[in-house]
N, C-alpha and C positions, 0 to 999 in steps of 0.2 A: 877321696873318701868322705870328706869332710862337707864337701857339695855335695853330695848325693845326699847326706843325711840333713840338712838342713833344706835343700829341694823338697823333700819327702814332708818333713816337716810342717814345713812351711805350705806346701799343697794340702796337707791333713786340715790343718785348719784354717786356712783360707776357705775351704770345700764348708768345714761347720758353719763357718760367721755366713756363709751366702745363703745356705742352706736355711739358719735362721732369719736373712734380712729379708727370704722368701716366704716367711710366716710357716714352715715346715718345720718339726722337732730336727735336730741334729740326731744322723743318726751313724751308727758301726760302718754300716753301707757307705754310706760318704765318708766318713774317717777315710776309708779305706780306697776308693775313688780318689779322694786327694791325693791321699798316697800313692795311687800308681802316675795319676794326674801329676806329681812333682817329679814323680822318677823317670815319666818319658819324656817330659819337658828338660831336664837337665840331661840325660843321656849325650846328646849330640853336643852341648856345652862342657860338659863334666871336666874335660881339660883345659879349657880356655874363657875359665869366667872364676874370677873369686867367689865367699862364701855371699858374700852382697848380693850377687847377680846372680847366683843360686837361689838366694831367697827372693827373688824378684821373678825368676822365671816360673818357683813352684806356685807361687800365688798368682802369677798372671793364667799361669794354665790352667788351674786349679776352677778359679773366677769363669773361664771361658769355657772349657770345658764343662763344669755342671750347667752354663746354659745351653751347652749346645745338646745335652742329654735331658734334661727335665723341660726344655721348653722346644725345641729347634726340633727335635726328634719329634715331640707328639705332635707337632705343629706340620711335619710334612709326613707323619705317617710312614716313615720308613721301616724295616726291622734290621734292630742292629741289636743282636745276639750277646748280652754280655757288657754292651755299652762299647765295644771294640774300636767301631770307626769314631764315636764318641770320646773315646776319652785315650784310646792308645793313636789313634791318625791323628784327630784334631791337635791332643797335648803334643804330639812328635813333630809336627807340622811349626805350633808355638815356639817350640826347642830350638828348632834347626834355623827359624828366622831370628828368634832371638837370640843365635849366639851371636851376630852380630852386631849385637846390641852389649851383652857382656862382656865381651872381648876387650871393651872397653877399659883401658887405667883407671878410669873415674870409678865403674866400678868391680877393682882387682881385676882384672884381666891382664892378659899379655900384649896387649897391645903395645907399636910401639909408637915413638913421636911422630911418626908418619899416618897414626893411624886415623881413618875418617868412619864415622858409623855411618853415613848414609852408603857410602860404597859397598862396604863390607855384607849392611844388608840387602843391598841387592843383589848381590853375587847369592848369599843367601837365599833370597826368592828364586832366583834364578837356577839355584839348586833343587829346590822343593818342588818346582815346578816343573822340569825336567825328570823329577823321582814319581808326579803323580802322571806324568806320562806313560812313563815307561810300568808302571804298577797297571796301569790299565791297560795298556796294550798286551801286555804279557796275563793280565786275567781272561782280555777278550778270548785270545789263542788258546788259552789253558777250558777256559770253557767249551768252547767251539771243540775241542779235541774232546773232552771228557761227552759232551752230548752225542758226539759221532760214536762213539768207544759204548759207552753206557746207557745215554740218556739222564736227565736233568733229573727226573721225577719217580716215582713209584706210581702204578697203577691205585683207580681211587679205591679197588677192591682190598689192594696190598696195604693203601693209609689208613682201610677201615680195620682191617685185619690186626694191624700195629703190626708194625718191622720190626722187633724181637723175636718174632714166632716166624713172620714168613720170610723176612730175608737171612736170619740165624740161627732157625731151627730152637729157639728156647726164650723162657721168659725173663726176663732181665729185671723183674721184682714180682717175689714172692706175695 
């Protein structure tokens, strides 16, 4: 519990100081970004890293994450809805390699006198790596089936129309 809260934390404002070293005001928005930015980053640690390597994971994600959103993101033009792959993949992506870095005794972890951080993070990559396989593979199918079933798109008559009215029958603001 006590990792989570100091993850959280610790990604809150790590998110401000970057936020400001970017010459942009600090804002709720990013408070809040950090915050989830240190809670996906600690999730996959949460058990196996002291409050140390808690505060180390939220400010690494935190820092990497707002670049991979205010700068990464306009810079290749993608949409990502929410900052989703931004700050919930990329910070979970952080987490999952870096618990093999927190694991560590050095700092607070379970680690034991056997333990090597270079192995451990690899096994780590080697995990994440294999998770963004299998997430892809199982999107490709999942789309492929939904386009056979449905189709990807609304007609551009139905996007002029807005999808409140034509595809639910009512308007969704007054």
């Amino acid at each position: 519990m006590i990792n989570t809260f100091v993850a959280t934390a610790a990604g809150a404002l790590a998110w401000l100081v970057v936020e400001k070293l970017a010459g942009h005001k600090p804002s709720s928005l990013g408070f809040c970004s950090g915050i989830i930015a240190g809670l996906v980053a600690v999730t996959p640690a949460a058990g196996n890293s002291g409050p140390m390597g808690a505060i180390v994971l939220g400010i690494v994600a935190s820092v990497v994450c707002y670049f991979m959103v205010a700068k990464i993101k306009p810079a290749l033009g993608y949409d990502d809805s929410l900052d989703a792959f931004g700050i919930h993949g990329v910070g979970g992506i952080v987490g999952a390699v870096g618990t093999g870095i927190v694991y560590s005794p050095a700092l607070g972890g379970p680690g034991g006198d056997d333990f090597v951080m270079a192995t451990q993070v690899w096994i780590q990559i080697k995990a994440v790596l294999v998770a963004i396989v299998w997430a892809g593979v199982g999107t490709v199918i999942a789309g492929s089936i939904a386009k056979v079933l449905t189709g990807l798109r609304v007609s551009d008559k139905v996007e002029t129309e807005g999808l409140d009215i034509a595809e639910h029958g009512e308007r969704a603001y007054n």
